[in-house]
MDTraj code that builds the backbone (N, CA, C; nanometers):
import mdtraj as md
import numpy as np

residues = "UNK UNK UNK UNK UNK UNK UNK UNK UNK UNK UNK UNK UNK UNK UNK UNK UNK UNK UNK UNK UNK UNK UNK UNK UNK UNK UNK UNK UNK UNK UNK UNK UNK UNK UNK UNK UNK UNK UNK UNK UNK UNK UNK UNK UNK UNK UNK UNK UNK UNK UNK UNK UNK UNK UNK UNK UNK UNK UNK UNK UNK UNK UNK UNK UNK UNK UNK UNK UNK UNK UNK UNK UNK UNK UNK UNK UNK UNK UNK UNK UNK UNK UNK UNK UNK UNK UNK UNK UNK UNK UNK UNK UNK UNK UNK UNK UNK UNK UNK UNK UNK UNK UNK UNK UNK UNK UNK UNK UNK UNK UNK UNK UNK UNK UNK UNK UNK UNK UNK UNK UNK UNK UNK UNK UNK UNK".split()
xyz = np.array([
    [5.9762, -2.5420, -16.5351],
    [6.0058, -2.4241, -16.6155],
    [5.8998, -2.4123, -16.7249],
    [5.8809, -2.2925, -16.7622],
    [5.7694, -2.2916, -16.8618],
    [5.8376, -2.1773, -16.9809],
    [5.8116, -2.1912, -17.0983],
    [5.8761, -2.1469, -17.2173],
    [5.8062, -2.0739, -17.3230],
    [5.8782, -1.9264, -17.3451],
    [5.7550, -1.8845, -17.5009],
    [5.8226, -1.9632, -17.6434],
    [5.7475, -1.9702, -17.6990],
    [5.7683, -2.0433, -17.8767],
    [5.8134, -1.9627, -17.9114],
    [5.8916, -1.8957, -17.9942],
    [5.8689, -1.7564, -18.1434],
    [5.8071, -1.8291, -18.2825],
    [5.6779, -1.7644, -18.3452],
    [5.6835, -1.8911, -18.4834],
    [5.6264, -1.7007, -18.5765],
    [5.7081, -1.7475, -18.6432],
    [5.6518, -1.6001, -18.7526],
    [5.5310, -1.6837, -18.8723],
    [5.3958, -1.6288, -18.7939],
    [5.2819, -1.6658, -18.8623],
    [5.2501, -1.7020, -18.9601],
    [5.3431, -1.6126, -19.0986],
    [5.3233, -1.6733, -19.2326],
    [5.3820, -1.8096, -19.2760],
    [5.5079, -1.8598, -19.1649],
    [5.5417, -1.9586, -19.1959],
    [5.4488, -2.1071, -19.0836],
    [5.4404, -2.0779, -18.9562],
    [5.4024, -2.1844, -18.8698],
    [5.3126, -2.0841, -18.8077],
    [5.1651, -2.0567, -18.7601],
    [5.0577, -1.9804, -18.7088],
    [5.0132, -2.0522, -18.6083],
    [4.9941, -2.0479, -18.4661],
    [4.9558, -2.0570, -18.3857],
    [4.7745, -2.1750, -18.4169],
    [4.7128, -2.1078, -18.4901],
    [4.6143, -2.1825, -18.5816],
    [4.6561, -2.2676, -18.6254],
    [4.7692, -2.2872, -18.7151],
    [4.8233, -2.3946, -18.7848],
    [4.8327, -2.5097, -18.6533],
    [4.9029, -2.4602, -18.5858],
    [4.9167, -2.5618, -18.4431],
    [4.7487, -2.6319, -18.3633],
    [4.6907, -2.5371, -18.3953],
    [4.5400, -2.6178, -18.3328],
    [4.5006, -2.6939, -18.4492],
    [4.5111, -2.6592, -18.5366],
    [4.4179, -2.7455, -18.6742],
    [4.5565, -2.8965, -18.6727],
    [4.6701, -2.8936, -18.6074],
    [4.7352, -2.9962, -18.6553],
    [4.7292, -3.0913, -18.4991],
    [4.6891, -2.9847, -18.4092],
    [4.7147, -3.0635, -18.2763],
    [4.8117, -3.0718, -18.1837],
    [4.9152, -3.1451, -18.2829],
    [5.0727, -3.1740, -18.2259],
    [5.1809, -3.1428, -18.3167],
    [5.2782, -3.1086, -18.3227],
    [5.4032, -3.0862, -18.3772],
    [5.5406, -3.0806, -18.3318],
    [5.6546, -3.1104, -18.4069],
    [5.7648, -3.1042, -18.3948],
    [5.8383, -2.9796, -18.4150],
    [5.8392, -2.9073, -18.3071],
    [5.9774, -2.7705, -18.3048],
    [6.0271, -2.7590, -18.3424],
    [6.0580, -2.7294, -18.4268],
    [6.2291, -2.7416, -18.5317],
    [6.2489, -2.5911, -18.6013],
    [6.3403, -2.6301, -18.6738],
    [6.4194, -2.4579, -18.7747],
    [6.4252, -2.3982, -18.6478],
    [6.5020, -2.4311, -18.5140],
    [6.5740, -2.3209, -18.4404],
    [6.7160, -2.3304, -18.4497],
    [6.8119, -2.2781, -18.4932],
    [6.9357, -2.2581, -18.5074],
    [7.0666, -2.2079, -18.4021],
    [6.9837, -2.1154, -18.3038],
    [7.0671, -2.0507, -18.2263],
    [7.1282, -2.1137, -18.1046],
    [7.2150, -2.1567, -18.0927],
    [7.2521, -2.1638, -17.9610],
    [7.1866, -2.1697, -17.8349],
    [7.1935, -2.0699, -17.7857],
    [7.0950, -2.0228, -17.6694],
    [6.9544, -2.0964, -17.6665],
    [6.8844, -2.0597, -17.8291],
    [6.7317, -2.1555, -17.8097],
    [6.7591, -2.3092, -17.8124],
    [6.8276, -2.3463, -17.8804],
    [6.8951, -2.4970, -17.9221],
    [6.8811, -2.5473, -17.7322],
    [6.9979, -2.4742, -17.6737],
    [6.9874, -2.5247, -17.5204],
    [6.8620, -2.5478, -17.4684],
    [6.7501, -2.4288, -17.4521],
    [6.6263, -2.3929, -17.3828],
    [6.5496, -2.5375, -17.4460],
    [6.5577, -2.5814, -17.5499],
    [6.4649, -2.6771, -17.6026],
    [6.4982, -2.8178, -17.5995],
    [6.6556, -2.8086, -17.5728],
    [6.6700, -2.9510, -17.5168],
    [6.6821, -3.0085, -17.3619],
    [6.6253, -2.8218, -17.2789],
    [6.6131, -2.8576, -17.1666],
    [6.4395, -2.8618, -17.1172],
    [6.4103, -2.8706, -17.2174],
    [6.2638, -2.9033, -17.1585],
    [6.2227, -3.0506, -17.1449],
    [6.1051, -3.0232, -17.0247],
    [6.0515, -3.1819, -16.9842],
    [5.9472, -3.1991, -17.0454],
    [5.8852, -3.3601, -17.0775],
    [5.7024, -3.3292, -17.0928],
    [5.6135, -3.2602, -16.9415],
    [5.5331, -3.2224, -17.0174],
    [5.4487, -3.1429, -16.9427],
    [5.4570, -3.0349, -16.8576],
    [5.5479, -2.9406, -16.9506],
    [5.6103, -2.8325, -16.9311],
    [5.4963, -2.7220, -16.9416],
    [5.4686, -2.5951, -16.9853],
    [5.3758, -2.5177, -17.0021],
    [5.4764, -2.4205, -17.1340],
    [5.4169, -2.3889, -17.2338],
    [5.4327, -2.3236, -17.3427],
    [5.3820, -2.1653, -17.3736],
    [5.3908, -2.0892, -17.3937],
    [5.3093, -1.9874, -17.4457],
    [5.4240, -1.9474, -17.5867],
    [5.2786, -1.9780, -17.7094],
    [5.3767, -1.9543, -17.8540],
    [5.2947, -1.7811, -17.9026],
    [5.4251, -1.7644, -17.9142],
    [5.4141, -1.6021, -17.9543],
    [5.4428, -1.5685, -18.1269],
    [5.3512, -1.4658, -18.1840],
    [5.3700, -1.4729, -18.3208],
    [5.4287, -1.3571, -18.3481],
    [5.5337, -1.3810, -18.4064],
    [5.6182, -1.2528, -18.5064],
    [5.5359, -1.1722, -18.5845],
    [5.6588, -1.0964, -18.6471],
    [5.5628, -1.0394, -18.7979],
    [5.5140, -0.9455, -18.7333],
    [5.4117, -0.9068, -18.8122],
    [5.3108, -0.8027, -18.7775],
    [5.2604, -0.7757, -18.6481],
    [5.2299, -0.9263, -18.5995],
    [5.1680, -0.9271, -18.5175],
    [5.1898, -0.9068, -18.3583],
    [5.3489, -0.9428, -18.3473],
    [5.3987, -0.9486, -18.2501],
    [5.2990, -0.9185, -18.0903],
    [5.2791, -1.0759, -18.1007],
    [5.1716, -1.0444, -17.9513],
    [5.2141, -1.2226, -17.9135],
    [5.2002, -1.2498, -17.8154],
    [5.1593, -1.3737, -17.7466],
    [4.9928, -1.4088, -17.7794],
    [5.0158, -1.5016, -17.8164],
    [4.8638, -1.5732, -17.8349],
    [4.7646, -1.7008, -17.8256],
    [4.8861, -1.8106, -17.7959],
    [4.8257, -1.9557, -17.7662],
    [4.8949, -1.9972, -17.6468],
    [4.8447, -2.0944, -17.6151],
    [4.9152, -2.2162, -17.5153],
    [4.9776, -2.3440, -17.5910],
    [5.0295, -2.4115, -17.5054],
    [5.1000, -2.5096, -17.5866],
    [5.1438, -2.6117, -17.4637],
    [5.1756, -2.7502, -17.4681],
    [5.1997, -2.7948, -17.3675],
    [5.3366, -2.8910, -17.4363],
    [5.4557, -2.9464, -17.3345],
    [5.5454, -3.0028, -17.4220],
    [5.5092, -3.1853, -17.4018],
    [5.5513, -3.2582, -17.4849],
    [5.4623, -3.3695, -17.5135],
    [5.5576, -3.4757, -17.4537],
    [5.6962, -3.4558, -17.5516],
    [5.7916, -3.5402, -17.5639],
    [5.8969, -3.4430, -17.6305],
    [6.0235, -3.4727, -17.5395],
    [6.1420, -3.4250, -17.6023],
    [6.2515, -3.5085, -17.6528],
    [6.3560, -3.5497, -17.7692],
    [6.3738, -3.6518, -17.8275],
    [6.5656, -3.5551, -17.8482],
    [6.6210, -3.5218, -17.7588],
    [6.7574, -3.4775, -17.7583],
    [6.8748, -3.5082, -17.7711],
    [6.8861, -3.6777, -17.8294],
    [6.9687, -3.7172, -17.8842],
    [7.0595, -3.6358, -17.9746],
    [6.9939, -3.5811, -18.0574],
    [7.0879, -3.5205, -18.1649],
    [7.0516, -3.3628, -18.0832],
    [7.2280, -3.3169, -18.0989],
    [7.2209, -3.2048, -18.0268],
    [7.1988, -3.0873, -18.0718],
    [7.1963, -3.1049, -18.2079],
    [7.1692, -2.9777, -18.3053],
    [7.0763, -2.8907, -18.3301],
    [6.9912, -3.0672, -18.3305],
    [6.8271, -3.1188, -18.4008],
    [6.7338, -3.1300, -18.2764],
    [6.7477, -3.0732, -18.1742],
    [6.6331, -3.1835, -18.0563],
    [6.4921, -3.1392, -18.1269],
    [6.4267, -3.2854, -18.1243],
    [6.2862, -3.2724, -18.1677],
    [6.2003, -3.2777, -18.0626],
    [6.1447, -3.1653, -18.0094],
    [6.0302, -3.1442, -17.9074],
    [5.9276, -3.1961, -18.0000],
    [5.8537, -3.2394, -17.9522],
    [5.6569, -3.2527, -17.9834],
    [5.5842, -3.1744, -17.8488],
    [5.4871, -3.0716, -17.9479],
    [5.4269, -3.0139, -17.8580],
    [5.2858, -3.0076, -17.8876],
    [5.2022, -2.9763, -17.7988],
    [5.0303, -3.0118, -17.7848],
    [4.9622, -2.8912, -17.7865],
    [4.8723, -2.8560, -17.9260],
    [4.8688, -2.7356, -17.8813],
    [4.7223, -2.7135, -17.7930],
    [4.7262, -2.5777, -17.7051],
    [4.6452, -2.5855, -17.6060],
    [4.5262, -2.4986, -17.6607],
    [4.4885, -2.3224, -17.5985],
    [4.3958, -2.2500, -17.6440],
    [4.4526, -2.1709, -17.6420],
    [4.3841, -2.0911, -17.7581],
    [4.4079, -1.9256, -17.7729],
    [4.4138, -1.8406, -17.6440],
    [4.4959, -1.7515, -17.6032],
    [4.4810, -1.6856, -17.5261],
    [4.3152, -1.5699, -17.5279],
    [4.2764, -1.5136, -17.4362],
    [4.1563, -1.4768, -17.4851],
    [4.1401, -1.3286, -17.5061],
    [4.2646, -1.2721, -17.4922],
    [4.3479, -1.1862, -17.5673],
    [4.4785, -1.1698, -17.6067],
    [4.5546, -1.1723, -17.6687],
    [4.6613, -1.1408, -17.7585],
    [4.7496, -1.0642, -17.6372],
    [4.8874, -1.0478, -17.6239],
    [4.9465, -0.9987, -17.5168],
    [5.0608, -0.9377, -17.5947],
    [5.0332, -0.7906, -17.6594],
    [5.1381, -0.7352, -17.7181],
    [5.2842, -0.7335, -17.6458],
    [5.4014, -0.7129, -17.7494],
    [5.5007, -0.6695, -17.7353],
    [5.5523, -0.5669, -17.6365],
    [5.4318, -0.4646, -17.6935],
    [5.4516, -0.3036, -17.5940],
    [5.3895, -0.3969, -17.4800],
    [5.2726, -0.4591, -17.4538],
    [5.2450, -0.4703, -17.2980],
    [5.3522, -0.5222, -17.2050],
    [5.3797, -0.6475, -17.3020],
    [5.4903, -0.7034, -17.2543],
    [5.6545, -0.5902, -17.1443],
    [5.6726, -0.5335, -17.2672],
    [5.8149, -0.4622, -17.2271],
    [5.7479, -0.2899, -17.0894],
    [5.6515, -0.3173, -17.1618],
    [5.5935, -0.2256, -17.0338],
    [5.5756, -0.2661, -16.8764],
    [5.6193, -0.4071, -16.8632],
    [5.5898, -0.4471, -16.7295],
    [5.7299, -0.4646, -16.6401],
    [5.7219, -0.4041, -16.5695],
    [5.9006, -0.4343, -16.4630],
    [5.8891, -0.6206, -16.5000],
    [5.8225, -0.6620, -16.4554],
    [5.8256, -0.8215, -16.4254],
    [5.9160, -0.9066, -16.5509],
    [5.8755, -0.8026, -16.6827],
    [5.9974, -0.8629, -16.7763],
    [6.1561, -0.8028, -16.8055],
    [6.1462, -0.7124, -16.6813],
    [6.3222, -0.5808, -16.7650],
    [6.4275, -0.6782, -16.7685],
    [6.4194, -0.7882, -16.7033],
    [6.5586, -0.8687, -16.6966],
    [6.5016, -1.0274, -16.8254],
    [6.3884, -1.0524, -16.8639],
    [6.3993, -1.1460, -16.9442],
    [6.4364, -1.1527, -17.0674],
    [6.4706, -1.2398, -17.0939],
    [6.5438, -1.2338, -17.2589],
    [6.4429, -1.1973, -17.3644],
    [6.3619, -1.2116, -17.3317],
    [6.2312, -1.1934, -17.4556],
    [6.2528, -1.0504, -17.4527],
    [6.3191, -0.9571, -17.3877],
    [6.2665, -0.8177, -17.3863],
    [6.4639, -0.7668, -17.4458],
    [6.5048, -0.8254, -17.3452],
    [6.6739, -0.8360, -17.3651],
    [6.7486, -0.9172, -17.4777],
    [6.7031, -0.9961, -17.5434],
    [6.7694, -1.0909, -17.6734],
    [6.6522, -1.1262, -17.7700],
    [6.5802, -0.9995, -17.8060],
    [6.4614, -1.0131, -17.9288],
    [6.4816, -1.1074, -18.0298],
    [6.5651, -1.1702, -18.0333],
    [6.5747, -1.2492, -18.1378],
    [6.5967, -1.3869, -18.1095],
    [6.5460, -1.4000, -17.9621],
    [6.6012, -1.4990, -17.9247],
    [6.4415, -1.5887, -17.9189],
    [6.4606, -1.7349, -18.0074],
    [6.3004, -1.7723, -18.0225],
    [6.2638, -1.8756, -17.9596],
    [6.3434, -1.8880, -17.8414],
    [6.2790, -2.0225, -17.7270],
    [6.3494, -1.9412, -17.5932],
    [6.2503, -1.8921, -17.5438],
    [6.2843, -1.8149, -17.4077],
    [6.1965, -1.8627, -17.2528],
    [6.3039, -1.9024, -17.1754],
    [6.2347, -1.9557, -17.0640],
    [6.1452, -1.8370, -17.0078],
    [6.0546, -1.9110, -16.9407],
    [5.9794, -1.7826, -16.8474],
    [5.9630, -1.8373, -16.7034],
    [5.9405, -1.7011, -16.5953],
    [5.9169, -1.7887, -16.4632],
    [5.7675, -1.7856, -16.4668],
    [5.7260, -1.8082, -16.3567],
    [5.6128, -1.8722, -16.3090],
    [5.5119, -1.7480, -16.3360],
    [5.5597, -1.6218, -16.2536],
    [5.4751, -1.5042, -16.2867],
    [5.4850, -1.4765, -16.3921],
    [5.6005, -1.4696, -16.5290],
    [5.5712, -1.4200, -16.6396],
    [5.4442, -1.4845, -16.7301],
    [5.4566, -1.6261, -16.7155],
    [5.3598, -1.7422, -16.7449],
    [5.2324, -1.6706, -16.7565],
    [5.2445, -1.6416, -16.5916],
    [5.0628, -1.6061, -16.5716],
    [5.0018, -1.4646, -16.6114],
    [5.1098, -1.4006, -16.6073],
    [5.0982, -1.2705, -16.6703],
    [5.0818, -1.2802, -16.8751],
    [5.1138, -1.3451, -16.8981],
    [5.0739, -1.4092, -17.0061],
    [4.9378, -1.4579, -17.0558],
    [4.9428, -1.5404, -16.9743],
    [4.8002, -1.6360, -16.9947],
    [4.6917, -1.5910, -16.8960],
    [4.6872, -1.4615, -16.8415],
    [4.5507, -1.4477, -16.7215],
    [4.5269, -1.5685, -16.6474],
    [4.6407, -1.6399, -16.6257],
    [4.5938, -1.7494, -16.5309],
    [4.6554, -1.7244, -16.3952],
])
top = md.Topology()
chain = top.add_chain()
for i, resn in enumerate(residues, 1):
    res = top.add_residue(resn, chain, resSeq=i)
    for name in ("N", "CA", "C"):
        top.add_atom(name, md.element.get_by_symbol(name[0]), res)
traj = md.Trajectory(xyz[None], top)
C-alpha cells in the first residue's frame, strides 16, 4: 500500500523533511488517519502533500519503521525521498476519474490517506 502525508507547510514543509532526512509522524488525531498509520509497513511508498496555500503534492517519502504499540501515538519514521518535479495540484488531482472514489478528494480533511498503485504513479510521473 502506498500513502499521501498531509503536513501544512508553515508548520512541517516538505523541505523541512529533506534538510532533516528522517522523521517521526505525529500530531495526527483522527481516527481514520490514526488507523492508516498504524497500518503501514517499512518500505512502503509515501507521497507528502502540502496544505495551506499551496495545496499540491510535492515530495516522496519512504516509511522506515513503524513503532504501534501505543495506539493513539503510533510513531512512524519516515525517509524523506525527492521533490516531485512538479507540484500536483488539488484541482489536477480532483479533475481525474482515477481519484472520484478516494478519500483525499471525498474526506479533505482526512491527513493520512491510502493510495492505490495508479494513484501513486499518477502522482509521482512514475
Amino acid at each position: 500500500m502506498d500513502y499521501l502525508l498531509k503536513t501544512e507547510p508553515s508548520e512541517y514543509s516538505f523541505a523541512d523533511l529533506q534538510g532533516e532526512k528522517t522523521t517521526i509522524w505525529d500530531g495526527v488525531s483522527n481516527p481514520v488517519a490514526l488507523k492508516n498509520l498504524r497500518g503501514m509497513k517499512p518500505g512502503e511508498r509515501l507521497v507528502i502533500y502540502e496544505t495551506g496555500d499551496r495545496k499540491s503534492a510535492v515530495g516522496t517519502a519512504t516509511v522506515v519503521s513503524v513503532d504501534a504499540s501505543d495506539s493513539k501515538n503510533p510513531r512512524v519514521k519516515i525517509k524523506a525521498g525527492k521533490a516531485l518535479g512538479k507540484p500536483v495540484t488539488l484541482a489536477e488531482i480532483k479533475a481525474q476519474k482515477l481519484f472520484a472514489d478516494s478519500p483525499l478528494v471525498r474526506q479533505g480533511r482526512l491527513s493520512v490517506v491510502p493510495l492505490s498503485e495508479a494513484e501513486y504513479k499518477f502522482l509521482t510521473g512514475e
